[in-house]
RODO-2510 file (C-alpha; in nm, 4 decimals, decimal comma):
residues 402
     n   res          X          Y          Z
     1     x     2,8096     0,7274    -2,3479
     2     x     3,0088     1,0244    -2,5159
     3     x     3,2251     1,2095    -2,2836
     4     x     3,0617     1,5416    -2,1793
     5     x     3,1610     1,9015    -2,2538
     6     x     3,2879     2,0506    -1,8697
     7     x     3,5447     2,2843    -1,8156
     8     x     3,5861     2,2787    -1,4649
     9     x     3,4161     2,1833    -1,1655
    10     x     3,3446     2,1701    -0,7597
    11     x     3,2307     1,9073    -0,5128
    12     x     3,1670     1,9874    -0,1680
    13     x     3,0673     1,6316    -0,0297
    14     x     2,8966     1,6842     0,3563
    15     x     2,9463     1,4482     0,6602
    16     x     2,6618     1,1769     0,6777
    17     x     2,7126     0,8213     0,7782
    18     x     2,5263     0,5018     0,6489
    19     x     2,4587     0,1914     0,8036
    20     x     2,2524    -0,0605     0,6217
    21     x     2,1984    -0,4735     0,6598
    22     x     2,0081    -0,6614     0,9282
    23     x     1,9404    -0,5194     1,2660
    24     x     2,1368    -0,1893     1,1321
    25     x     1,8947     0,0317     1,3856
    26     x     2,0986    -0,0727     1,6616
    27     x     2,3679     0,1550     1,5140
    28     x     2,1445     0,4181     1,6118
    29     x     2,3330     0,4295     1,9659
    30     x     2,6772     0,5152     1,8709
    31     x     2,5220     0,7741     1,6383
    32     x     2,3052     0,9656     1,8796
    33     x     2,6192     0,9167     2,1383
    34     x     2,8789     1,0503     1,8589
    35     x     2,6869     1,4455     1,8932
    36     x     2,6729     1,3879     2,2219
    37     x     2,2595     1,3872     2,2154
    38     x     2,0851     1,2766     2,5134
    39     x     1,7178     1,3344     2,4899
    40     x     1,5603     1,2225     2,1413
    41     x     1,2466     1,2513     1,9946
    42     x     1,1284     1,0264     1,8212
    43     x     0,9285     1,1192     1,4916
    44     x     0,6798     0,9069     1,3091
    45     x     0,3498     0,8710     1,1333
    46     x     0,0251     0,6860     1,2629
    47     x     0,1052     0,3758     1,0421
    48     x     0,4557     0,3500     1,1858
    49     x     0,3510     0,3426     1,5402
    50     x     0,0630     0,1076     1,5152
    51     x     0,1596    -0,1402     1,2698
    52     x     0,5067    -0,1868     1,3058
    53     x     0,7294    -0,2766     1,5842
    54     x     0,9844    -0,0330     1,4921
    55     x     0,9552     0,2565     1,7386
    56     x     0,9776    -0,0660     1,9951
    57     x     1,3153    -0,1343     1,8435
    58     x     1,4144     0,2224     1,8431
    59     x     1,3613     0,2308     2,1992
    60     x     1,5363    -0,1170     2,2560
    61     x     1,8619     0,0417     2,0461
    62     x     1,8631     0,3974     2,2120
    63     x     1,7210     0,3312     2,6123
    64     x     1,6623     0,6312     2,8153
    65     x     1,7980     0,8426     2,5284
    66     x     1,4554     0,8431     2,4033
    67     x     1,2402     1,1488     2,5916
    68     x     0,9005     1,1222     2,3776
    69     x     0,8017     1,0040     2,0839
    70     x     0,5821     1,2466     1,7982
    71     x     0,3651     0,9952     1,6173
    72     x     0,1798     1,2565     1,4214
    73     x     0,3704     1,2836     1,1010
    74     x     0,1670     1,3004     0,8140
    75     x     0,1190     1,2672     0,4252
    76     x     0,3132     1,5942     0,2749
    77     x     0,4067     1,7732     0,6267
    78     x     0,1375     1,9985     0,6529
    79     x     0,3133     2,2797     0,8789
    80     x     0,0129     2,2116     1,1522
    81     x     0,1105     1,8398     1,2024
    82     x     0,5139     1,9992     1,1935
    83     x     0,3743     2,2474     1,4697
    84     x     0,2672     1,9424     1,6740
    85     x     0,5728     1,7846     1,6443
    86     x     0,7924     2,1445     1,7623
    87     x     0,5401     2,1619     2,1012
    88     x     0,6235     1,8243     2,1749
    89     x     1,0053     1,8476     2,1111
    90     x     0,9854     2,1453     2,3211
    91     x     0,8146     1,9558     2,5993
    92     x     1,0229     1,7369     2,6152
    93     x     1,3533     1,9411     2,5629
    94     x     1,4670     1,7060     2,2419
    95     x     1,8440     1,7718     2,1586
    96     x     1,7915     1,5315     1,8624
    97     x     1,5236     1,3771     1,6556
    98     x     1,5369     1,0106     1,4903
    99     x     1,2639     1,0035     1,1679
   100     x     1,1326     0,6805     1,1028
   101     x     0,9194     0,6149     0,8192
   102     x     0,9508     0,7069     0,4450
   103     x     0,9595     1,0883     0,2763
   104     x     0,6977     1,2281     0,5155
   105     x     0,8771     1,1395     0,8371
   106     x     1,2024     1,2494     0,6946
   107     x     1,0607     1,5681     0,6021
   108     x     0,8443     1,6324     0,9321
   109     x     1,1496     1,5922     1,0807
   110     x     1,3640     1,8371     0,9162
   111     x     1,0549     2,0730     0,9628
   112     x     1,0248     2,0360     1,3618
   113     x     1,4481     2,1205     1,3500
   114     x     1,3691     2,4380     1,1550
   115     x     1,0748     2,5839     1,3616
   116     x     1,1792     2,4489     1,6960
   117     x     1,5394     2,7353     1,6144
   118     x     1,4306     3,0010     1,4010
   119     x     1,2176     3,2697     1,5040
   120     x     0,9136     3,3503     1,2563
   121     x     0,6373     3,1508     1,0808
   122     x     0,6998     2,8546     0,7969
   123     x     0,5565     3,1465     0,5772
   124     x     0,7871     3,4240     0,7075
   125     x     1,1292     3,1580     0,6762
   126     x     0,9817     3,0035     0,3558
   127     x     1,1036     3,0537    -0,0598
   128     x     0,9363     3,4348    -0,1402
   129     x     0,8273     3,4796    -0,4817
   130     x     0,7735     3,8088    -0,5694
   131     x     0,6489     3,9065    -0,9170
   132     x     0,8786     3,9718    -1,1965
   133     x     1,2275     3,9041    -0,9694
   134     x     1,3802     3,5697    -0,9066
   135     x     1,3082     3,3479    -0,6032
   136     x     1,4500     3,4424    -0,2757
   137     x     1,5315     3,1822     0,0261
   138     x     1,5872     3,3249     0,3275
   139     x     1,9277     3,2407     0,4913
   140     x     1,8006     3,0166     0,8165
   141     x     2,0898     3,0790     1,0385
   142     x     1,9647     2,9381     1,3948
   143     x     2,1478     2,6102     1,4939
   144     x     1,9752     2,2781     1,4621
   145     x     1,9841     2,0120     1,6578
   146     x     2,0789     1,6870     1,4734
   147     x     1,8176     1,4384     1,2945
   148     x     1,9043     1,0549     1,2366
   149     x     1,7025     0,8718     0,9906
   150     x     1,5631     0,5241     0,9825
   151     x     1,3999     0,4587     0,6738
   152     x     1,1361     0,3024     0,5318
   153     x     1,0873     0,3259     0,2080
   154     x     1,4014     0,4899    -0,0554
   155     x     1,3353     0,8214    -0,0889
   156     x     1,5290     1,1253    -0,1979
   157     x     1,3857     1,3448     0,0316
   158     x     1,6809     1,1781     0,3069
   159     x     1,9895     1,3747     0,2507
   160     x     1,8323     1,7131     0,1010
   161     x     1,9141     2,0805     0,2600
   162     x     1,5389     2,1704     0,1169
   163     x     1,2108     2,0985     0,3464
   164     x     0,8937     2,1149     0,1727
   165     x     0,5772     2,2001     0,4088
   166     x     0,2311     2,2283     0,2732
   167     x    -0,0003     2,5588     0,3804
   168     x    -0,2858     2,4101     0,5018
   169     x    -0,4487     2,7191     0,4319
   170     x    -0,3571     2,8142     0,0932
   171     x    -0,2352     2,3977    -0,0209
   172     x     0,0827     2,5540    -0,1692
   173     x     0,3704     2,4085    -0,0577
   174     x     0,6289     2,5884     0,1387
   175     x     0,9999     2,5738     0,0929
   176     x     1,2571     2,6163     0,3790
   177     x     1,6348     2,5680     0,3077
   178     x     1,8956     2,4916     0,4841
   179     x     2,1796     2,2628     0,4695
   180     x     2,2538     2,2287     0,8124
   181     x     1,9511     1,9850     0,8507
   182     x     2,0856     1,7073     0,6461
   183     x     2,0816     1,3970     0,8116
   184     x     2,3920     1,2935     1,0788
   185     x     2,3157     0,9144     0,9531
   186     x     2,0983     0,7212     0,7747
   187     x     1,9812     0,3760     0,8877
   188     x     1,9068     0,1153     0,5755
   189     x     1,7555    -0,1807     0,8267
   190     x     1,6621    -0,5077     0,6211
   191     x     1,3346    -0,5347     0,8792
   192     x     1,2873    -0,1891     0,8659
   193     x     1,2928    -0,1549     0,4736
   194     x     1,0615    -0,4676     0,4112
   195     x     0,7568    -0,3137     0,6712
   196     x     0,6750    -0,1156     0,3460
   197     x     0,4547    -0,2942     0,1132
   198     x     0,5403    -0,3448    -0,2416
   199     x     0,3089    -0,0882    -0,3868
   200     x     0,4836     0,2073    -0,1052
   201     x     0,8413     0,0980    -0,2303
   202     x     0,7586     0,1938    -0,5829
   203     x     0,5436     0,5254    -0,5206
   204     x     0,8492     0,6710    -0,2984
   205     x     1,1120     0,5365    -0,5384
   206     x     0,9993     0,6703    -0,8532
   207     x     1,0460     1,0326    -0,8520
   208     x     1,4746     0,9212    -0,8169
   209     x     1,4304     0,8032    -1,1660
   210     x     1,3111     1,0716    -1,2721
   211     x     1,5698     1,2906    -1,0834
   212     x     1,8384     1,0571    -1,2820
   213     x     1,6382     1,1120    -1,5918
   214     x     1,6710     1,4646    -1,5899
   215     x     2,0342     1,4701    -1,4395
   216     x     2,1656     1,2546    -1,7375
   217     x     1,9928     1,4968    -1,9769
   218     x     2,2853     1,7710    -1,9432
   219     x     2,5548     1,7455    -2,1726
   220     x     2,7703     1,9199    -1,9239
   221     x     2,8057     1,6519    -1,5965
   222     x     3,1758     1,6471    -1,4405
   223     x     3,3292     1,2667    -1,4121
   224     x     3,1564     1,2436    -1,0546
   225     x     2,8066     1,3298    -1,1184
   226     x     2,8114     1,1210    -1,4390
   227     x     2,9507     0,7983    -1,2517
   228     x     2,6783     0,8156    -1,0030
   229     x     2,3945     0,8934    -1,1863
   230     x     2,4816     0,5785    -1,4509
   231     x     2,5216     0,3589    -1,1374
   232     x     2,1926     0,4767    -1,0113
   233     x     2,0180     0,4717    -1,3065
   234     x     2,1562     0,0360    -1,3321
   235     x     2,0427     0,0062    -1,0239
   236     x     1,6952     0,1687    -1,0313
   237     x     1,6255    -0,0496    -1,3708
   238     x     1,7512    -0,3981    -1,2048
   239     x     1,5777    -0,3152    -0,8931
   240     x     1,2317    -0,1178    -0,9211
   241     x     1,0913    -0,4970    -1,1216
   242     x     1,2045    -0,6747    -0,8564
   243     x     1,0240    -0,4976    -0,5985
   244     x     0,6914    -0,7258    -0,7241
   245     x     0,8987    -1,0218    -0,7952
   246     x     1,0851    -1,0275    -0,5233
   247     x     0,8800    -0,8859    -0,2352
   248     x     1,0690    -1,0059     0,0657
   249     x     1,3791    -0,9651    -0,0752
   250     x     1,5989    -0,6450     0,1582
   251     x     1,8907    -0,6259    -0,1160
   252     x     1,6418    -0,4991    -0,3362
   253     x     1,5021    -0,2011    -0,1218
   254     x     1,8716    -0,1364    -0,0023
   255     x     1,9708    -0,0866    -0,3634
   256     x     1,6950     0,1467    -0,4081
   257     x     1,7983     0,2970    -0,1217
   258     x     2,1282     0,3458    -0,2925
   259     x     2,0072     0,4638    -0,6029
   260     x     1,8741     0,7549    -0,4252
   261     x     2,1397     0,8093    -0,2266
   262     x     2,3958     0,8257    -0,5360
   263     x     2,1169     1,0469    -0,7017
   264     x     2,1605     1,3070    -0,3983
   265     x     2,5429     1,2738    -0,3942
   266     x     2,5526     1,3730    -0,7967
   267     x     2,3340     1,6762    -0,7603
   268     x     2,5494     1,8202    -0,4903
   269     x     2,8613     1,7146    -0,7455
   270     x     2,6357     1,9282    -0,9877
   271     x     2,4202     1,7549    -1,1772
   272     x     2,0944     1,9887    -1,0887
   273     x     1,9700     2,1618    -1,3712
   274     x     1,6568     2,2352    -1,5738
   275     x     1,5740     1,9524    -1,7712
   276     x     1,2461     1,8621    -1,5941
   277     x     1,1513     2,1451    -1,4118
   278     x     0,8282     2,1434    -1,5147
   279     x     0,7583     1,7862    -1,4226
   280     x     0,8525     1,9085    -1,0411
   281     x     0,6314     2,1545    -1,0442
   282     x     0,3662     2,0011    -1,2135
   283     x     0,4539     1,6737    -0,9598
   284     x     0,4220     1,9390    -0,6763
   285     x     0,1233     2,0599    -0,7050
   286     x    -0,0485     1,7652    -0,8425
   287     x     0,0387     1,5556    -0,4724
   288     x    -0,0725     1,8520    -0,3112
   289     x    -0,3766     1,9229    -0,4594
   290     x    -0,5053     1,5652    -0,4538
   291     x    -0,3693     1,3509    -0,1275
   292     x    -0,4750     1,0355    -0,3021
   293     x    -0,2458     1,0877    -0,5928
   294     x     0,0855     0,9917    -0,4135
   295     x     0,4101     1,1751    -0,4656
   296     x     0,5599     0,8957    -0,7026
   297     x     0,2350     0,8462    -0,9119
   298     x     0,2371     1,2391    -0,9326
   299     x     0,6101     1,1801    -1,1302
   300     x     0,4914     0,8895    -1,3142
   301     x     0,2267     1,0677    -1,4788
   302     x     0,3802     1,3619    -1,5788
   303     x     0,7564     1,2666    -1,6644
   304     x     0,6625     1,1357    -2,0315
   305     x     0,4502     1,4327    -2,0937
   306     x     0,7075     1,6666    -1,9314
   307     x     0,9872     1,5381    -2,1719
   308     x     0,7840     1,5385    -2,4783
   309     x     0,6868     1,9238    -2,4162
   310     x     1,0412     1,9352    -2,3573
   311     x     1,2121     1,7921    -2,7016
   312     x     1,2245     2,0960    -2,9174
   313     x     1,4572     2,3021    -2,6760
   314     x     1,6562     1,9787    -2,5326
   315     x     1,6520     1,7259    -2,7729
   316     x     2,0377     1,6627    -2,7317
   317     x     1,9851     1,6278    -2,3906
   318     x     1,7258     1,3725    -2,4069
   319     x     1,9099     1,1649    -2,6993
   320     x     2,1770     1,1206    -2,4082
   321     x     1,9246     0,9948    -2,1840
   322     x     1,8052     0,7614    -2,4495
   323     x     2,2005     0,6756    -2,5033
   324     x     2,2159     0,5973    -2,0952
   325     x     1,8589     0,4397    -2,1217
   326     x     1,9575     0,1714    -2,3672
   327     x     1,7229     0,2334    -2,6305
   328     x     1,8577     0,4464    -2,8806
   329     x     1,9394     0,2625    -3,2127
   330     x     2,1828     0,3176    -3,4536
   331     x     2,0826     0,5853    -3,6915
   332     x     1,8214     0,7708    -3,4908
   333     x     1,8743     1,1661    -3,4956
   334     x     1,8245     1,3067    -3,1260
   335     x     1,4476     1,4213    -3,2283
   336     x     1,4054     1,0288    -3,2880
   337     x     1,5883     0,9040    -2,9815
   338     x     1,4152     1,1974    -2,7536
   339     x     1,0613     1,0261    -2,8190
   340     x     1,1279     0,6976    -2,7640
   341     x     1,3163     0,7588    -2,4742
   342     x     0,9597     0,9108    -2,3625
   343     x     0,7821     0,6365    -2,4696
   344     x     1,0295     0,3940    -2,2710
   345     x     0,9587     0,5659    -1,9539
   346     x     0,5799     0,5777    -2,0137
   347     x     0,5681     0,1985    -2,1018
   348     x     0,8496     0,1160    -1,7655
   349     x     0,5992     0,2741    -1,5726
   350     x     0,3121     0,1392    -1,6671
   351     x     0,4758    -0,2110    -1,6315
   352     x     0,5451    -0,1097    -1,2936
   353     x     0,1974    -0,1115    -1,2544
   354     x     0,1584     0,2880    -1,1609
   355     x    -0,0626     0,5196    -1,3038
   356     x     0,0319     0,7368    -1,6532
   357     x    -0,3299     0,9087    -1,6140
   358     x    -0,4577     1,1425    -1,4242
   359     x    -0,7893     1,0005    -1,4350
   360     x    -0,6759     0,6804    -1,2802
   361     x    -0,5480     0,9227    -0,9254
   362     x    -0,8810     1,0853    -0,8811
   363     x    -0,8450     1,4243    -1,1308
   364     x    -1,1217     1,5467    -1,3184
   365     x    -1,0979     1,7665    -1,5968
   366     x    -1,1595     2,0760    -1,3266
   367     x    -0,8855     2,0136    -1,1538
   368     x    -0,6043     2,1138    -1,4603
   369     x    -0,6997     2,4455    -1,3786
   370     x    -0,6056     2,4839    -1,0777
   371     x    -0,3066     2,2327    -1,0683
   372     x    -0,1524     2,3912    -1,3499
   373     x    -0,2698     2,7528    -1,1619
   374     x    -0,0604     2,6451    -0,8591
   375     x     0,2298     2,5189    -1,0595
   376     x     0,3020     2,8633    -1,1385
   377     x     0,5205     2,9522    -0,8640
   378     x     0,6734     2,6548    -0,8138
   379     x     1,0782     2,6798    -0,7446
   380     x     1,0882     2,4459    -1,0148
   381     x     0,9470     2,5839    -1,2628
   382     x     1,1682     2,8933    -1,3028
   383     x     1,4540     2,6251    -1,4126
   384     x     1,3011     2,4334    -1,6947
   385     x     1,4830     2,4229    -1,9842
   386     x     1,2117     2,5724    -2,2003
   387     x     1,0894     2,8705    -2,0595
   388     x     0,6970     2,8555    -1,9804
   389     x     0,5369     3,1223    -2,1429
   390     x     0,1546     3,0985    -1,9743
   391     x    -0,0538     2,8568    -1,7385
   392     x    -0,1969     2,7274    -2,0636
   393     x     0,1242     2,5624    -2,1828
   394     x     0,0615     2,3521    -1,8459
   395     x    -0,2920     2,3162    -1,8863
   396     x    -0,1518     2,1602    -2,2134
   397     x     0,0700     1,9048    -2,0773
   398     x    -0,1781     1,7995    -1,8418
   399     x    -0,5006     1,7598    -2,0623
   400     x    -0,2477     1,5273    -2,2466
   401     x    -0,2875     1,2820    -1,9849
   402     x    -0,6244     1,3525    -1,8920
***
């Protein structure tokens, strides 16, 4: 690739330690004893706890250290199953929580640390959007108690400051930030990693590569954002086939793992931006709306779609992706290398064996309305390179892939 444009540039890197390989959960002991926590609670969902032995070996790693375990976790944190989870940390006066499971758990988990210090509702500490004036977060001050992760699946939800609950009254999504819930370590257990089958690997992995895709996209990345999101975007490409080819194989879900990981590093080195905005938005709502459309198929619908209403306003952007991607020839002009670099995600996924369509997740032709309605005021999409004029530009990208 060319060498990008950057003047200068900071990186703040935060303290999180990884332990990955076979029986790796019994590092979970010197972790929990490092910050000195003494009760844990242990947080889960349903499939976790009943058909996998893994809380069992959580137990066997951490002993009395363990004062309860919150096996109510579910799909998209709705902030009543979080709720749960903060009466039962309560109960049992948790000083630390261990997530096990994929995005979900993660995310419950961060949830439980937020409501179980700060005083107010999920809707009083959550993003405000008020009409005409930028996004506001409110500064969540309150100190948390520390999380530890055991994963399941590679997601990038692991080592995020942001904590996305869903409303279950209004199905928007609510979004809480605040560093200080990042992750004191994260576990990458071979046993752990392979309880996920094939088809969960891919749906939590996919939205990284399209976090990479619209990361590489800025003609602006420092040295360190650059390195990591090439090395991510290798190892996404070598790995994601594999998961079907290779289904018992751990290096391959560790490497996702690490792709995802990297991903996270590079956006706190700076490579966030607006490329895709509109995809996460779109992505957002889309999981929200419809539970049966899971979070990756939400991205692998909409990230072809999202780039190709993109093009006009970033096709220089997109001819780097292409560049990173592999599959932009000699004598293309960026217009040229933007659309196939579409095409080449569209035709990865759908190799992948994931859905492009929202007909094949469940969406009928009603539905555009009011996921492109909701999409609206999404964080997301005030940072899309091409400014969104109406809801109908959305409706747009969506009946595309009707």
């Amino acid at each position: 690739m060319t060498p990008n444009a950057f003047d200068s540039f900071r990186f703040v890197s935060y303290p999180v330690r990884v332990h990955a390989g076979t029986d790796a959960i019994n590092s979970l002991a010197g972790e929990v004893d490092r910050l000195k926590s003494q009760r844990v609670l242990v947080v889960c969902g349903q499939s976790v706890a009943e058909k996998t032995d893994l809380v069992a070996r959580v137990k066997a790693a951490l002993g009395d250290r363990v004062a309860g375990v919150f096996s109510g976790g579910k799909t998209g944190s709705p902030v009543t199953s979080v709720l749960e989870g903060v009466a039962v940390a309560r109960e049992v006066d948790a000083d630390g929580i261990v997530a096990v499971g994929g995005g979900s758990a993660v995310v419950t988990a961060r949830g439980i640390t937020i409501l179980l210090a700060e005083k107010g509702t999920a809707q009083e500490l959550c993003t405000q959007y008020h009409e005409g004036k930028p996004p506001v977060s409110p500064r969540l001050m309150a100190p948390k108690i520390p999380n530890f992760i055991v994963l399941t699946t590679a997601t990038t939800a692991v080592t995020r400051a942001g904590t996305a609950l869903i409303d279950p009254e209004s199905g928007h999504r609510l979004e809480l930030f605040d560093p200080k819930t990042r992750p004191a370590a994260v576990i990458w257990d071979n046993q752990a990693l392979l309880t996920a089958p094939p088809w969960l690997c891919l749906n939590a992995t996919v939205s990284c590569f399209t976090g990479v895709a619209a990361a590489l996209q800025r003609t602006d990345l420092n040295p360190l954002a650059e390195s990591d999101l090439l090395e991510a975007l290798r190892l996404l490409l070598e790995n994601l086939p594999e998961v079907n080819l290779q289904p018992n194989d751990p290096a391959v879900r560790i490497n996702l793992c690490a792709a995802a990981f990297l991903y996270n590093r590079a956006t706190d080195a700076g490579a966030g931006g607006s490329a895709l905005g509109v995809v996460t938005a779109l992505a957002h709502s889309l999981d929200t709306r419809y539970p049966e459309c899971g979070h990756g198929d939400a991205y692998t619908i909409l990230t072809a779609p999202g780039m190709r209403f993109n093009a006009e306003s970033n096709a220089a952007g997109q001819a780097r992706f292409a560049q990173a991607l592999g599959v932009k020839k000699e004598g293309m002009d960026d217009c040229q290398a933007a659309s196939i670099a579409a095409d080449a995600i569209e035709e990865l996924f759908k190799g992948l064996g994931l859905p492009v369509r929202l007909s094949q997740v469940g969406v009928p032709d009603k539905g555009i309305d009011l996921i492109a309605l909701d999409a609206m005021t999404d964080f997301g999409l005030h940072r899309n390179v091409r400014k969104i004029q109406n809801v109908d530009e959305l409706k747009g990208i969506l009946a595309s892939v009707k």
